[in-house]
C-alpha positions in Angstrom: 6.1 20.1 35.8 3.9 17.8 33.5 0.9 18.6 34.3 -1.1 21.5 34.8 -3.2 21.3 38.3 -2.0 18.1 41.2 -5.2 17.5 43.6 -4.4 15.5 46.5 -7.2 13.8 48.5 -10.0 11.5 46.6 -12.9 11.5 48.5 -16.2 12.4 47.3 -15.6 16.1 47.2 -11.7 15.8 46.1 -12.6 13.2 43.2 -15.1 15.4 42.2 -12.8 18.4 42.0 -10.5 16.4 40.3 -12.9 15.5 37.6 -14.2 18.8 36.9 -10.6 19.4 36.2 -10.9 16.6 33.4 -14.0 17.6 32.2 -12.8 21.1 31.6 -9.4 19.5 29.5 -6.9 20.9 32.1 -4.3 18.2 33.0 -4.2 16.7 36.3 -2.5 14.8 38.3 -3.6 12.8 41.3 -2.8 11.2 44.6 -4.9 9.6 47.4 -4.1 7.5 50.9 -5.6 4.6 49.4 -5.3 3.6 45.8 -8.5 2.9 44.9 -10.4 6.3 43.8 -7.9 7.1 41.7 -8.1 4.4 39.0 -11.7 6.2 37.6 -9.7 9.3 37.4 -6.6 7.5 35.9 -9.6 5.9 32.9 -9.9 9.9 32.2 -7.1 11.0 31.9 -5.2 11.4 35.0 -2.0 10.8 36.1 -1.6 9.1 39.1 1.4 10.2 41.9 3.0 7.9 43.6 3.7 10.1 46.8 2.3 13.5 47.5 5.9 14.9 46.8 5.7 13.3 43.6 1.8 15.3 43.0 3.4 18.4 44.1 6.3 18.5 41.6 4.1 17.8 38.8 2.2 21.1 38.3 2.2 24.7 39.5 -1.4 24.2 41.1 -1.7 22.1 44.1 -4.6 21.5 45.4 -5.4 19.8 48.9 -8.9 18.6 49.7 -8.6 16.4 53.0 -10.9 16.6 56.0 -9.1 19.0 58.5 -6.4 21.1 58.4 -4.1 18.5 60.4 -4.5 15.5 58.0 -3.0 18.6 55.3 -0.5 19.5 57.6 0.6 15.7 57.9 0.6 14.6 54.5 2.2 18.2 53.1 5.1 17.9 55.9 7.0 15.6 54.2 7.3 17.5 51.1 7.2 21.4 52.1 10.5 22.2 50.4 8.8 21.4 47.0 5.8 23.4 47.7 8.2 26.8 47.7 7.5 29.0 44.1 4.0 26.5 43.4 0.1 28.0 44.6 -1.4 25.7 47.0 -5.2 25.8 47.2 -6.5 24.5 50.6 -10.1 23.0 50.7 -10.4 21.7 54.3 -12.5 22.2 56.7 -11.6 24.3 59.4 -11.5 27.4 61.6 -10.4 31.0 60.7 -7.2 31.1 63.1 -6.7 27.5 61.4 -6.7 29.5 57.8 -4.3 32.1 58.7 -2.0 29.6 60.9 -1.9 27.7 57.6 -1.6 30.8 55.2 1.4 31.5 57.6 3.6 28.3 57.4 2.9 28.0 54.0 4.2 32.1 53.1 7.2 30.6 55.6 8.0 28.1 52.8 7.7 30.3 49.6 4.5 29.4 48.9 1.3 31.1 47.4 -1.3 30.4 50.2 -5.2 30.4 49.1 -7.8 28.7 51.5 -10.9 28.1 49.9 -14.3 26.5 50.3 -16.5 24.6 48.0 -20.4 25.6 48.0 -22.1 22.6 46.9 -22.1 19.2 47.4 -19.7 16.7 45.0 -22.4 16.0 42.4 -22.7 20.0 41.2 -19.1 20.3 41.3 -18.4 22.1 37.7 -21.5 23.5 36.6 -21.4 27.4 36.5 -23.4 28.6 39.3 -21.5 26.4 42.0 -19.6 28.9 44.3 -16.1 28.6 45.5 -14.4 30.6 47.5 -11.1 31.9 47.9 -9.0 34.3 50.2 -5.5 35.0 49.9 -2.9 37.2 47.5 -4.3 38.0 44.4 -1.7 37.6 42.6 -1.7 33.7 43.2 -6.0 33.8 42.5 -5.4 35.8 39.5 -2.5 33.8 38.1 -4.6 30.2 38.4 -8.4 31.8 38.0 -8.8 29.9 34.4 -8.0 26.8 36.0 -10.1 26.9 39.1 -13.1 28.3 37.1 -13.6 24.2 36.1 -14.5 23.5 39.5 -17.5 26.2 39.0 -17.9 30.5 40.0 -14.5 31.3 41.7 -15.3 33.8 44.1 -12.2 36.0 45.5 -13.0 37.2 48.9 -9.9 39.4 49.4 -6.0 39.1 50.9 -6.9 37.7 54.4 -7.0 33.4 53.9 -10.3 33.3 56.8 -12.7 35.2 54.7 -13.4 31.5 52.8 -13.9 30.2 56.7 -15.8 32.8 57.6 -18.0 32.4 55.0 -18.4 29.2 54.8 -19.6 28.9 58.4 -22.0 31.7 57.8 -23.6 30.3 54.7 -24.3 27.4 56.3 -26.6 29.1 59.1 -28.4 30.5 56.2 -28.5 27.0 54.6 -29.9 25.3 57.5 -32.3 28.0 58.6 -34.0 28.8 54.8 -33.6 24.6 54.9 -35.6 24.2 58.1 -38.1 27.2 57.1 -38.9 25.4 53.9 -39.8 22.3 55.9 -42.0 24.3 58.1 -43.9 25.8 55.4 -44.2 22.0 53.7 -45.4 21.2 56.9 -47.7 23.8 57.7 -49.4 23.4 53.5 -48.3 19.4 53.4 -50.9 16.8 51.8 -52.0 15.3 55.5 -54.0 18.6 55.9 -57.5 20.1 55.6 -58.8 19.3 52.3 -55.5 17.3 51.5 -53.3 20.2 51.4 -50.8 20.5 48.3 -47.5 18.4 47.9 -44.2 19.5 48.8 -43.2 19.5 45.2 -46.1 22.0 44.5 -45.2 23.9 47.9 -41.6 24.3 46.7 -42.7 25.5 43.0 -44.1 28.8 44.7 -41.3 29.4 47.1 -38.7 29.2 44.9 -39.9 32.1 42.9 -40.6 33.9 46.0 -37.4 33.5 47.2 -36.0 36.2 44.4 -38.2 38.3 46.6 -36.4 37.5 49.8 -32.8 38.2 48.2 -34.4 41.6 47.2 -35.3 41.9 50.7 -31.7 41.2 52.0 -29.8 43.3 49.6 -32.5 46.4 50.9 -31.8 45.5 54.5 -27.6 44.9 53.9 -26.8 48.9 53.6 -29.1 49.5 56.4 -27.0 47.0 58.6 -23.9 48.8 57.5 -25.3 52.2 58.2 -26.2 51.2 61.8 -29.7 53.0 60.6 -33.2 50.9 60.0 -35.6 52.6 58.5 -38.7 51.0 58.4 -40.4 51.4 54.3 -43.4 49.5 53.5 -43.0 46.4 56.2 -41.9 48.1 59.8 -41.1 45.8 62.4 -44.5 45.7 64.3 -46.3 44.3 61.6 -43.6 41.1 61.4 -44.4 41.0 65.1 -47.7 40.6 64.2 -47.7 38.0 61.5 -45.2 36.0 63.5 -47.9 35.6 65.9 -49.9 33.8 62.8 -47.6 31.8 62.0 -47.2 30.3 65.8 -50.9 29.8 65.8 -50.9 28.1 62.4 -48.0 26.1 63.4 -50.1 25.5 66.8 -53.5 24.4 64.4 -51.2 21.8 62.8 -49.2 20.5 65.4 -45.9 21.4 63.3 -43.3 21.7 66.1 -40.0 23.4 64.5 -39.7 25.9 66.8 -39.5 28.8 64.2 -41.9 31.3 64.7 -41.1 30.9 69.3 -37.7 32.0 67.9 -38.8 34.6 65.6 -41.5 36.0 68.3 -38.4 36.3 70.9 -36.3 38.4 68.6 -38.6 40.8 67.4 -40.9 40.6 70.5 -37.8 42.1 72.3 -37.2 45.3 69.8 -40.9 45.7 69.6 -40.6 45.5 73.9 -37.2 48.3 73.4 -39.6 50.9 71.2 -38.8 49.9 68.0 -42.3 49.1 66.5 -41.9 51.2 63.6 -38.3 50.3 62.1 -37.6 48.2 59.7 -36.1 44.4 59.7 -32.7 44.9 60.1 -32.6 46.4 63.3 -32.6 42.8 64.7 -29.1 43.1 63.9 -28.4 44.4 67.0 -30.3 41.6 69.0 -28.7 38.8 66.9 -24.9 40.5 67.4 -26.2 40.6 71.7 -25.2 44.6 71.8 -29.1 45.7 72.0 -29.6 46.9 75.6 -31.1 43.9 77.8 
């Protein structure tokens, strides 16, 4: 084995992985479908495989990062005996049962199975507060952690290999809903208002910092969810009910059409409707799971 870490895959995100290998002074090896990503990497540093066979017997650390969990299936096939004593790392895209079908063939072969998931986007690959996830033995995240902290903050999730998919699904809900909040809020202050509003650089500015108020909000509400028990503190539930109704009519005054606060009013309109005025936030848990009584 000649070099330290083999990725297999160039696109946008696997190049990118493969180059905060590099930058981090870790040797690498390389292999791609088509030849021509790897020659930047090659400039670097990086040794390009002829054959993924050839990428898996050169280092200890293999790392996959193709679209779907087939196109791994159909490359790695070939080459499976070589993969038996090595830790594979699996980046694609996929479902849980996909994960742990995967984590199951590959423990078949002898190999030390993690499927993980990149957080960020192939430009903030490396830099320190880039998440990564990983599920699978710890012995095999443990043994390859000083590596894999080039591509970023390695997160272990724990033993099962779908905690990464999981996640990753999960996180992106968040993503698109604080995404599509933020546009409604530039929309609602945006320049083409009363007075000529304030920019959505200026907009942004404010919520950023008061989004360290909202994580302090979620990690109040998380043991509450876990308890099954929502008290309400300062901010019960009737009073969001309220100030959802604002944010409709605002929305309504401005002609912003997102949708947001119809969704928010349906929620909470419904466990207001059920008797629960006076608890707090997280018992919308129960309507967004569907167990609350209809």
């Amino acid at each position: 084995m000649d070099t330290e870490v083999s990725v297999i895959g160039l696109g946008a995100m696997g190049s990118a992985l493969a180059g905060a290998f590099l930058t981090a002074g870790h040797s690498t090896t390389v292999w791609n479908r088509t030849r021509d990503t790897a020659p930047p990497l090659v400039v670097r540093g990086a040794v390009e495989a002829a054959s993924p066979g050839a990428a898996v017997a050169a280092a200890p650390l293999v790392v996959v990062c193709l679209s779907t969990y087939e196109a791994v299936r159909e490359v790695l096939s070939p080459c499976a005996a070589g993969l038996a004593g090595r830790t594979l790392v699996n980046f694609a895209s996929g479902s849980p049962v996909q994960a742990r079908d995967a984590a199951d063939r590959a423990g078949a072969l002898g190999v030390r199975y993690l499927d993980g998931a990149v957080l960020t986007t192939p430009s903030h690959v490396g830099r320190p507060d880039s998440l990564q996830l990983y599920g699978g033995p710890r012995p095999a995240f443990d043994g390859h952690r000083g590596v894999l902290a080039a591509l970023g903050d390695p997160v272990y999730l724990g033993d099962d290999p779908a905690l990464p998919a999981v996640h990753d699904i999960a996180l992106l809900g968040l993503l698109w809903s604080t995404l599509t909040g933020w546009l409604h809020g530039v929309a609602l202050t945006g320049a083409d208002g009363p007075g000529g509003g304030v920019s959505a650089t200026a907009f942004t500015g404010v919520a950023g910092r008061w989004m360290k108020t909202v994580g302090r909000l979620m990690e109040e509400c998380a043991p509450q969810v876990d308890a099954g028990e929502y008290p309400a503190g300062e901010f019960p539930l009737g009073q969001h009910l309220m100030l959802m109704g604002l944010l409709r009519h605002a929305g309504e005054l401005r002609g912003v059409e997102s949708g947001l606060p119809q969704a928010f009013l349906k929620l909470a309109g419904r466990a207001v409707e059920d008797g629960h005025g006076a608890d707090g936030y997280a018992r919308l848990i129960e309507y967004v799971r569907g167990r609350a009584a209809r």
